[in-house]
TORKE-837435 format. One record per atom (N, C-alpha, C, O): residue number from 1; z, y, x. Coordinates in steps of 0.2 Angstrom, whole numbers, plus 5000, padded with zeros to 4 digits. Layout:
N
<atom seq="NUM" pz="Z" py="Y" px="X"/>
...
// end
This chain:
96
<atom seq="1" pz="5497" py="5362" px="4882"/>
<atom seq="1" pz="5498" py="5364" px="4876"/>
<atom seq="1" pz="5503" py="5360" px="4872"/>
<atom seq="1" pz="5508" py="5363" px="4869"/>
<atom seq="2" pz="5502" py="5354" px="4872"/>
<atom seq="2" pz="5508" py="5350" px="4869"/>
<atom seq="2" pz="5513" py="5353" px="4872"/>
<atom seq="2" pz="5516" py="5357" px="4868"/>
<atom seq="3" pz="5517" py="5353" px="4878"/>
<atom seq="3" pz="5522" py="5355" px="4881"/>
<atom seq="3" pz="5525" py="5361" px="4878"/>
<atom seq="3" pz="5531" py="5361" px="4876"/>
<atom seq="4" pz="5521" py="5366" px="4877"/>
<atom seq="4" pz="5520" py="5373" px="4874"/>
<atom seq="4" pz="5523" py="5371" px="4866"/>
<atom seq="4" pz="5527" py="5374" px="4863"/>
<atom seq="5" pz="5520" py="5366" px="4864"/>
<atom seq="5" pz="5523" py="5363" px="4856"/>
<atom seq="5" pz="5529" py="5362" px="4856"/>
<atom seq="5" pz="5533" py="5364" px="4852"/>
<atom seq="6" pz="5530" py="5359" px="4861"/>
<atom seq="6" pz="5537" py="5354" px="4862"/>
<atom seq="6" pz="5542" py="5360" px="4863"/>
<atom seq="6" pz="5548" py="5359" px="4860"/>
<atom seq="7" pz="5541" py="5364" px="4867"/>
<atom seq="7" pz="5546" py="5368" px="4868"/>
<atom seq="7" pz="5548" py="5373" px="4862"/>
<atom seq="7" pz="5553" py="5374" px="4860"/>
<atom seq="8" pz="5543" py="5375" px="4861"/>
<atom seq="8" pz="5543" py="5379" px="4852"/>
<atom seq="8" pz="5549" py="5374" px="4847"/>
<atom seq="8" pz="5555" py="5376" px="4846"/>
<atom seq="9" pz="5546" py="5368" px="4846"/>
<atom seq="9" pz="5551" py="5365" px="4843"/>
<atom seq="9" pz="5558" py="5363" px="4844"/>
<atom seq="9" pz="5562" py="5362" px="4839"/>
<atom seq="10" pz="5560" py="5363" px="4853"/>
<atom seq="10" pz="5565" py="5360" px="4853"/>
<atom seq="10" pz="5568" py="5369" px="4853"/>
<atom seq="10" pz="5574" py="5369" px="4851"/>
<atom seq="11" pz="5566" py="5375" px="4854"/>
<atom seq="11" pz="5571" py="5381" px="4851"/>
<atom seq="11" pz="5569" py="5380" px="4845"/>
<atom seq="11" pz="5568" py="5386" px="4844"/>
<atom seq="12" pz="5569" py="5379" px="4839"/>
<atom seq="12" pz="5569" py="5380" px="4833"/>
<atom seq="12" pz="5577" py="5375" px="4832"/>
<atom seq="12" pz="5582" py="5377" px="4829"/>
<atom seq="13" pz="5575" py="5370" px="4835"/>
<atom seq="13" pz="5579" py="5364" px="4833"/>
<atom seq="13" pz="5588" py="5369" px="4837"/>
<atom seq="13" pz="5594" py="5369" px="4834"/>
<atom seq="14" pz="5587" py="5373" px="4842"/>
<atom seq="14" pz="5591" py="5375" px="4844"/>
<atom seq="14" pz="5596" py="5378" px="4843"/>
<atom seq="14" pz="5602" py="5378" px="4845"/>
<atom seq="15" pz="5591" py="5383" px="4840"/>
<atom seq="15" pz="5592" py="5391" px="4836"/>
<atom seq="15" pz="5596" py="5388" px="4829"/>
<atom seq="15" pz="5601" py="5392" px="4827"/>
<atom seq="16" pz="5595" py="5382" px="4826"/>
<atom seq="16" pz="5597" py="5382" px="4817"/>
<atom seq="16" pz="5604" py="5382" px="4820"/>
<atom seq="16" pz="5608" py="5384" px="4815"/>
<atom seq="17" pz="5607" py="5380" px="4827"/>
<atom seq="17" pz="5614" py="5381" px="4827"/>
<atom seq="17" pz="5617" py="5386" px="4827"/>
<atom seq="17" pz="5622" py="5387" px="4824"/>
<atom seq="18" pz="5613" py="5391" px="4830"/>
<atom seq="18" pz="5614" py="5395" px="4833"/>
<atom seq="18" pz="5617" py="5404" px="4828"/>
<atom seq="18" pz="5617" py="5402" px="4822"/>
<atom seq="19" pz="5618" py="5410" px="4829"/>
<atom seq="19" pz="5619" py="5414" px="4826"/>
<atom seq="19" pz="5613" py="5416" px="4823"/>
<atom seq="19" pz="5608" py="5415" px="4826"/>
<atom seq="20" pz="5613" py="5419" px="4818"/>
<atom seq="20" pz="5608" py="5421" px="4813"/>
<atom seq="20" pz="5600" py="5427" px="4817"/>
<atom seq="20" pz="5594" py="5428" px="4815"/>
<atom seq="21" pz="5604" py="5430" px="4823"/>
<atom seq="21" pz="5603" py="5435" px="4826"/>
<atom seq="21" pz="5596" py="5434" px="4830"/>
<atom seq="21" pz="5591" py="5436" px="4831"/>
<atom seq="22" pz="5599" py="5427" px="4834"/>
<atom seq="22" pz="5594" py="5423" px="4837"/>
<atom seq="22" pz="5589" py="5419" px="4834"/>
<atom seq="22" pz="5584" py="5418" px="4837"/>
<atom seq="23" pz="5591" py="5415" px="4828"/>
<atom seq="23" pz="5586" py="5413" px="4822"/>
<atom seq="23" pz="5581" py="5418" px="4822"/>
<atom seq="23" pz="5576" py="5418" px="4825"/>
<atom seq="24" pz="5584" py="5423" px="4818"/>
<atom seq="24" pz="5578" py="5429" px="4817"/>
<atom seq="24" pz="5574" py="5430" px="4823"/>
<atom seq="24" pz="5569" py="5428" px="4822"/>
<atom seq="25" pz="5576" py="5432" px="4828"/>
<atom seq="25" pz="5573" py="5435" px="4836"/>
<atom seq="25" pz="5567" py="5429" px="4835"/>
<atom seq="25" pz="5561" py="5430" px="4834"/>
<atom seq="26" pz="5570" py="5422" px="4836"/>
<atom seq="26" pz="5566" py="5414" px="4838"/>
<atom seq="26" pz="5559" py="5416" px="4832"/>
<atom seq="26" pz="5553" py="5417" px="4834"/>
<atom seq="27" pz="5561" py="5416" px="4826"/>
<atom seq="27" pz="5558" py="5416" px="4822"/>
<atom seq="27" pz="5551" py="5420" px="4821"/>
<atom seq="27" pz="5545" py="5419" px="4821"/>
<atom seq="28" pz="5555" py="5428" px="4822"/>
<atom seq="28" pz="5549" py="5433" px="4823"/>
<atom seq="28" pz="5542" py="5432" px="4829"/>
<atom seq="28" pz="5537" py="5434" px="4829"/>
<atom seq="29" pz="5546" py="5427" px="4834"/>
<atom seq="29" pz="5541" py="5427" px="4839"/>
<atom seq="29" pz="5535" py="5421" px="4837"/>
<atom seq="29" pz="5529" py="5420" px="4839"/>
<atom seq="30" pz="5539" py="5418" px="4833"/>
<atom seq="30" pz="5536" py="5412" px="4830"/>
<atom seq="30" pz="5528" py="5413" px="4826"/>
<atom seq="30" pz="5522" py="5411" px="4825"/>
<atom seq="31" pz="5531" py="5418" px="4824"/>
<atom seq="31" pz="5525" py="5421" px="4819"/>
<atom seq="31" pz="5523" py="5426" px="4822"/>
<atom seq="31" pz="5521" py="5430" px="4818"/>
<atom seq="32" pz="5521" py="5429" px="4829"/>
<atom seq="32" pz="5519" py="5431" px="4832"/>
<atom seq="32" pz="5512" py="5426" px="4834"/>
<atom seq="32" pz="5506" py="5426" px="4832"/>
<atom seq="33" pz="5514" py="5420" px="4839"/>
<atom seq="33" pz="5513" py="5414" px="4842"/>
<atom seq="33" pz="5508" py="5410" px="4835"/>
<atom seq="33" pz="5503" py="5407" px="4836"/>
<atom seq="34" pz="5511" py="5412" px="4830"/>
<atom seq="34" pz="5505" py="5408" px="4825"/>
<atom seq="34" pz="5500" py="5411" px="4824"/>
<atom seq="34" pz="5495" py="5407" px="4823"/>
<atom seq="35" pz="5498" py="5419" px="4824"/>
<atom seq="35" pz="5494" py="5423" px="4823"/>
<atom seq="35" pz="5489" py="5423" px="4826"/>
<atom seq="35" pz="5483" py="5423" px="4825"/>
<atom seq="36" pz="5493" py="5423" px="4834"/>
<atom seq="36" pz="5490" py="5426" px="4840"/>
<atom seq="36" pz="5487" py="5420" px="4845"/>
<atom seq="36" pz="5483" py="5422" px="4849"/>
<atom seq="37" pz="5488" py="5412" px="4845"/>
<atom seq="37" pz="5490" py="5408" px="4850"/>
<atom seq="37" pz="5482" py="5404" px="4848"/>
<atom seq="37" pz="5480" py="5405" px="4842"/>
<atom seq="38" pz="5477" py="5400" px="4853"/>
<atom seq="38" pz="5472" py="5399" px="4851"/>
<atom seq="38" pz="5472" py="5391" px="4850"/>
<atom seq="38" pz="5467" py="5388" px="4848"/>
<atom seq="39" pz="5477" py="5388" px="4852"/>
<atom seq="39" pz="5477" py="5382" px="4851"/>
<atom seq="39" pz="5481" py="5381" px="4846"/>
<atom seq="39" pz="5485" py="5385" px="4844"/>
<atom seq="40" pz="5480" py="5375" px="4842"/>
<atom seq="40" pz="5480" py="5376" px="4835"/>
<atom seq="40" pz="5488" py="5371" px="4835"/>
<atom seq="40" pz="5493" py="5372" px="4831"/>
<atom seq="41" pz="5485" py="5365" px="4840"/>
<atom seq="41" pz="5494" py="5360" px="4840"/>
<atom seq="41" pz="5498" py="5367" px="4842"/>
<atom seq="41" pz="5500" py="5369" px="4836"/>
<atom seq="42" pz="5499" py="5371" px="4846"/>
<atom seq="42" pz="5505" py="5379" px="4848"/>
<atom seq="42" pz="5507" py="5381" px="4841"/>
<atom seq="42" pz="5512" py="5381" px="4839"/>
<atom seq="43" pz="5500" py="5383" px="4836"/>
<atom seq="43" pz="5503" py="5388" px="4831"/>
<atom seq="43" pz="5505" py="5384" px="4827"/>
<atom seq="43" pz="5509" py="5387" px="4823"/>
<atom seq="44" pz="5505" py="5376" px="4826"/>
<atom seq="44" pz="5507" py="5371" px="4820"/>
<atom seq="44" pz="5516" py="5371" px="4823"/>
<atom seq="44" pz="5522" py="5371" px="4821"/>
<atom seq="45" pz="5514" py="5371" px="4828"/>
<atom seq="45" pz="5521" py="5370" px="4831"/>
<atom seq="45" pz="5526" py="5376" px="4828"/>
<atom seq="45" pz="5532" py="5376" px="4826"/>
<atom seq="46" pz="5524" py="5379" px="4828"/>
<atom seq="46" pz="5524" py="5389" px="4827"/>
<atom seq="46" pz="5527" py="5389" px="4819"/>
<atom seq="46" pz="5532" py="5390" px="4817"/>
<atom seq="47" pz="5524" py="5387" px="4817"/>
<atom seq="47" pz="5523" py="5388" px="4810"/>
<atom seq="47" pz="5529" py="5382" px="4807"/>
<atom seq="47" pz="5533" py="5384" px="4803"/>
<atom seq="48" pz="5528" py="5376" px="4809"/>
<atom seq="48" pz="5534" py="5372" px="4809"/>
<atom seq="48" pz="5540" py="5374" px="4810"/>
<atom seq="48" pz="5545" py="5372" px="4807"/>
<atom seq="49" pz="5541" py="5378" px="4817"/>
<atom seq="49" pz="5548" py="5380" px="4817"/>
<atom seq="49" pz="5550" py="5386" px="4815"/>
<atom seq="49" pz="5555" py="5389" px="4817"/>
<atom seq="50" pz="5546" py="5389" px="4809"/>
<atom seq="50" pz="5549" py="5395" px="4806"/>
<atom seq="50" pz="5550" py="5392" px="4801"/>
<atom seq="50" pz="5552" py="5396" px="4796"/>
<atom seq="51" pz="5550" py="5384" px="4798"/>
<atom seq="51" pz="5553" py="5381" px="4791"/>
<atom seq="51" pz="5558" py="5378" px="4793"/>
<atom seq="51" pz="5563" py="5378" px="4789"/>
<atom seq="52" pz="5560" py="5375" px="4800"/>
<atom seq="52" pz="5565" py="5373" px="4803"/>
<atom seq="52" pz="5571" py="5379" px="4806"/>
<atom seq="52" pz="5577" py="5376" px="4808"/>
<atom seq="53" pz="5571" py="5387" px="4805"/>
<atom seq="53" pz="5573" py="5390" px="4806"/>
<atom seq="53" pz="5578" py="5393" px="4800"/>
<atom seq="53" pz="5583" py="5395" px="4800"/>
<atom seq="54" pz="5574" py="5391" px="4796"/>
<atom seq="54" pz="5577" py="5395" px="4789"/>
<atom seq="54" pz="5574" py="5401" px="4787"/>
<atom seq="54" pz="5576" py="5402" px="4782"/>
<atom seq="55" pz="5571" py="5406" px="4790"/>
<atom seq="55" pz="5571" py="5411" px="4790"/>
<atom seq="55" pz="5564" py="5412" px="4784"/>
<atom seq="55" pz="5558" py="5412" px="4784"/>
<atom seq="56" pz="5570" py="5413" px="4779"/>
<atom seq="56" pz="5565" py="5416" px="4773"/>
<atom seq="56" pz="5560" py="5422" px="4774"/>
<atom seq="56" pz="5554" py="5422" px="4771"/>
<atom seq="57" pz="5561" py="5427" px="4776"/>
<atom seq="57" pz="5556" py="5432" px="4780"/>
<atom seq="57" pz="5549" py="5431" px="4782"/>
<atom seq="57" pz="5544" py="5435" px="4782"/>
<atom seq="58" pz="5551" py="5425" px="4785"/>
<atom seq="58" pz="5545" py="5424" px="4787"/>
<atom seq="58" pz="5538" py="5419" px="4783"/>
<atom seq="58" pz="5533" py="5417" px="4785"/>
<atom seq="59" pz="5540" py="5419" px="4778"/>
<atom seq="59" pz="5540" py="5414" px="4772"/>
<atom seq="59" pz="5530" py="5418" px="4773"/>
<atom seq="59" pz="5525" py="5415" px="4774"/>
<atom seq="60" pz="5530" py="5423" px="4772"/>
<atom seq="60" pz="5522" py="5427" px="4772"/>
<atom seq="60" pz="5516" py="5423" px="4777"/>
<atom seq="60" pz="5510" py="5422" px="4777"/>
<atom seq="61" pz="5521" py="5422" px="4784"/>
<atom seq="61" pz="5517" py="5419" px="4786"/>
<atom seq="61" pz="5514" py="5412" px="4788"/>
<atom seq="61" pz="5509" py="5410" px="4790"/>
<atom seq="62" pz="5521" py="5410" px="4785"/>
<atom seq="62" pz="5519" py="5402" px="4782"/>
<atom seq="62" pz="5514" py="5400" px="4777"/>
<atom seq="62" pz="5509" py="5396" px="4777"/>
<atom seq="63" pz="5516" py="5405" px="4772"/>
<atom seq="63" pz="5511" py="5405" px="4767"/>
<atom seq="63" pz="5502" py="5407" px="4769"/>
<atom seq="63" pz="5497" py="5405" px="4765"/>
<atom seq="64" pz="5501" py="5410" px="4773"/>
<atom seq="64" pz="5496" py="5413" px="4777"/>
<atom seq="64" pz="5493" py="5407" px="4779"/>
<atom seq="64" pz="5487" py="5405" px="4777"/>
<atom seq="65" pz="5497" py="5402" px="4782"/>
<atom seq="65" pz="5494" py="5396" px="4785"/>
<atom seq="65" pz="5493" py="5391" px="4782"/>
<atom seq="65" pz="5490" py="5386" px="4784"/>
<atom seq="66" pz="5495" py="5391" px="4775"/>
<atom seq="66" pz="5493" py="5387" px="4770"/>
<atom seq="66" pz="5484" py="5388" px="4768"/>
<atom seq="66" pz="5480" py="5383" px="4766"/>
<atom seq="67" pz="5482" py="5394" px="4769"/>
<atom seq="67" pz="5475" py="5395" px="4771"/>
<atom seq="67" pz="5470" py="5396" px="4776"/>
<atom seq="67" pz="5465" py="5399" px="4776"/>
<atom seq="68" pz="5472" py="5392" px="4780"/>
<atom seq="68" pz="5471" py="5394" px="4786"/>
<atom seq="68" pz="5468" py="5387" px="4789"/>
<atom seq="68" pz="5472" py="5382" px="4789"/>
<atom seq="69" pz="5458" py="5385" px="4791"/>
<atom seq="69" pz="5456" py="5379" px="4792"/>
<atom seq="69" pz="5458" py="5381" px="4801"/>
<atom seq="69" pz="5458" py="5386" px="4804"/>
<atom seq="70" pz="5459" py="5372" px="4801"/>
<atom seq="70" pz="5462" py="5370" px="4808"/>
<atom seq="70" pz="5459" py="5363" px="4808"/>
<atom seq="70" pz="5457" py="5360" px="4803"/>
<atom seq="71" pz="5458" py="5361" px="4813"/>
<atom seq="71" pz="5456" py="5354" px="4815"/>
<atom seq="71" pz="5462" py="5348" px="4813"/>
<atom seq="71" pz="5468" py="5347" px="4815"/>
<atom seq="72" pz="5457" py="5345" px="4810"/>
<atom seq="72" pz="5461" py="5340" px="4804"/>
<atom seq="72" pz="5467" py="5343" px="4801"/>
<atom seq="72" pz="5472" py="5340" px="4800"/>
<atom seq="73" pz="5467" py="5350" px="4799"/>
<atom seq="73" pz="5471" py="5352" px="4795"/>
<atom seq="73" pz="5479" py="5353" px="4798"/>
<atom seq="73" pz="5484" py="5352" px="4795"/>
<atom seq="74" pz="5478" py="5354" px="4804"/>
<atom seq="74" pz="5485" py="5354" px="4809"/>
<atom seq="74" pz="5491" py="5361" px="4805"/>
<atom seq="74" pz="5496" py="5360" px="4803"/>
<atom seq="75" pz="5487" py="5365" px="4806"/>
<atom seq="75" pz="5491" py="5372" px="4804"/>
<atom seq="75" pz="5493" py="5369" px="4798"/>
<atom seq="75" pz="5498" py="5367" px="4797"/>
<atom seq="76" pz="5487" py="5369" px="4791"/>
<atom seq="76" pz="5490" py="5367" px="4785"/>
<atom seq="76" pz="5494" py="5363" px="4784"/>
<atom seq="76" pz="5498" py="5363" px="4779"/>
<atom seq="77" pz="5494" py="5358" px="4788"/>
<atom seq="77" pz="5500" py="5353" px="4786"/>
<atom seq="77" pz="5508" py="5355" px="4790"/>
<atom seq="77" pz="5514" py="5353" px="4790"/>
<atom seq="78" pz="5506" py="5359" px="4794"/>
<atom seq="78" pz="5513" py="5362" px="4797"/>
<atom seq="78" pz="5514" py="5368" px="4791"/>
<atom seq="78" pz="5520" py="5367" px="4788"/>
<atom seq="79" pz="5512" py="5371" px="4788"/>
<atom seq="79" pz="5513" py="5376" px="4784"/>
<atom seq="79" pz="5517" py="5372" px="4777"/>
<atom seq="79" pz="5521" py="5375" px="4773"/>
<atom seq="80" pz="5517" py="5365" px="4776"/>
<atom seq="80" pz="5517" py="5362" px="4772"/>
<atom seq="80" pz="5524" py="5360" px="4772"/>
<atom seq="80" pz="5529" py="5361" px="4768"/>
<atom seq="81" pz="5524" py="5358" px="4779"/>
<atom seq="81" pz="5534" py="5355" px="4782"/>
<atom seq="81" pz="5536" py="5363" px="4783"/>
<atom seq="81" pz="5542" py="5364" px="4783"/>
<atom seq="82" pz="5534" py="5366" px="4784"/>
<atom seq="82" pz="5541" py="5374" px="4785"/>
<atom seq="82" pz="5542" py="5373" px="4776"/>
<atom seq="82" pz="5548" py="5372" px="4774"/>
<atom seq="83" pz="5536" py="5374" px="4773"/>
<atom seq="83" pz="5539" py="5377" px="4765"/>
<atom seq="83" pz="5545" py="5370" px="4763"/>
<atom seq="83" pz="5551" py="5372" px="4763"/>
<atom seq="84" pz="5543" py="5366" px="4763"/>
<atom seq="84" pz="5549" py="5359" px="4764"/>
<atom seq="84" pz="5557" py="5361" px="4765"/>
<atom seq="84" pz="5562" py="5361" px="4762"/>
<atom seq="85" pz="5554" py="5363" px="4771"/>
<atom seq="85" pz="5560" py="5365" px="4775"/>
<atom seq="85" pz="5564" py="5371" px="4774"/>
<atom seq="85" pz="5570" py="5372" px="4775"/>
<atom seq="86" pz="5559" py="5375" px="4770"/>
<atom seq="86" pz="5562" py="5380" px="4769"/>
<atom seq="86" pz="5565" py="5381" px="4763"/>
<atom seq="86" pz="5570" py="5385" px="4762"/>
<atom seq="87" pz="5563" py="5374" px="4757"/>
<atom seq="87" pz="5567" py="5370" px="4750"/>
<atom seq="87" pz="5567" py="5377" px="4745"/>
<atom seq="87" pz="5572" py="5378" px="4741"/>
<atom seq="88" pz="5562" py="5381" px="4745"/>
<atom seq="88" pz="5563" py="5387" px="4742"/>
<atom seq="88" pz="5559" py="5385" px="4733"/>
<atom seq="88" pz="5553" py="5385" px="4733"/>
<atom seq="89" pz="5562" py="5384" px="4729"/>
<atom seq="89" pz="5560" py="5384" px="4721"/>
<atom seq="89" pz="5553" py="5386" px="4720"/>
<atom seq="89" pz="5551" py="5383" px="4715"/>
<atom seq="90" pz="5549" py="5391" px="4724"/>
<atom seq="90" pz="5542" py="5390" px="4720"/>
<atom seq="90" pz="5537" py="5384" px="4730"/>
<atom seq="90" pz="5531" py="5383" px="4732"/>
<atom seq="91" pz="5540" py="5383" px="4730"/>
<atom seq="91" pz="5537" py="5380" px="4734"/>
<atom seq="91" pz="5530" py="5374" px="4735"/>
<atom seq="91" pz="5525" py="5374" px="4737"/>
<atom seq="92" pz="5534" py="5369" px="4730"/>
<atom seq="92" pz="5530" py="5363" px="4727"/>
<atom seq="92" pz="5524" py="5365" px="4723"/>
<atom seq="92" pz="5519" py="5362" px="4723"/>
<atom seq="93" pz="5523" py="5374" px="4717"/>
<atom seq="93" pz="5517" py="5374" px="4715"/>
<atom seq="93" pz="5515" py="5376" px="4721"/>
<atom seq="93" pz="5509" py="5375" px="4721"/>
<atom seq="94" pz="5517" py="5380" px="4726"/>
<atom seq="94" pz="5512" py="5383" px="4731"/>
<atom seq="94" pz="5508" py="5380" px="4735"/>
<atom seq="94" pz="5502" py="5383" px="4736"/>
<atom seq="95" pz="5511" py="5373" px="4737"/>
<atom seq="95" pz="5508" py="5366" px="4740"/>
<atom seq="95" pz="5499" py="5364" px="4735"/>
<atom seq="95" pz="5493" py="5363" px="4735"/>
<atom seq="96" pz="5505" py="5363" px="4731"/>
<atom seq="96" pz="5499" py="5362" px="4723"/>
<atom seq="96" pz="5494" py="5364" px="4723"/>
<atom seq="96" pz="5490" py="5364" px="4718"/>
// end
């Protein structure tokens, strides 16, 4: 499952070079993977890489995971670095 983390991260890391085309594609699967995936390090991973993406779109379901319990709060505190990452103005009250 780490592996599975690790490779989600390193396309997110890959894709911010990348055309916007493939962002999006990276990203939607992302939020696919966080919905559906039963290990919770996969979906933090998931959730982390659609704040490292940029993909404002997906912001719903980041936000999703701000409420979402997980062991020792893994999902929640990935929901917490995408909004980060994604530097969006109402961010910090949503955290809040």
């Amino acid at each position: 499952m780490r592996q599975t983390a690790a490779v989600i991260e390193q396309c997110a890391r890959a894709a911010q070079r990348d055309d916007t085309a493939a962002r999006a594609l990276l990203a939607e699967r992302c939020s696919r993977i966080s919905a559906s995936e039963s290990s919770y390090v996969v979906r933090a991973a998931a959730i982390r890489a659609l704040g490292t993406l940029g993909v404002i779109a997906e912001k719903p379901t980041i936000l999703k995971a701000l409420e979402t319990e997980s062991h020792r709060d893994q999902i929640r505190q990935a929901a917490i670095q995408a909004l980060a990452d994604l530097d969006t103005p109402d961010a910090l009250p949503l955290v809040m």
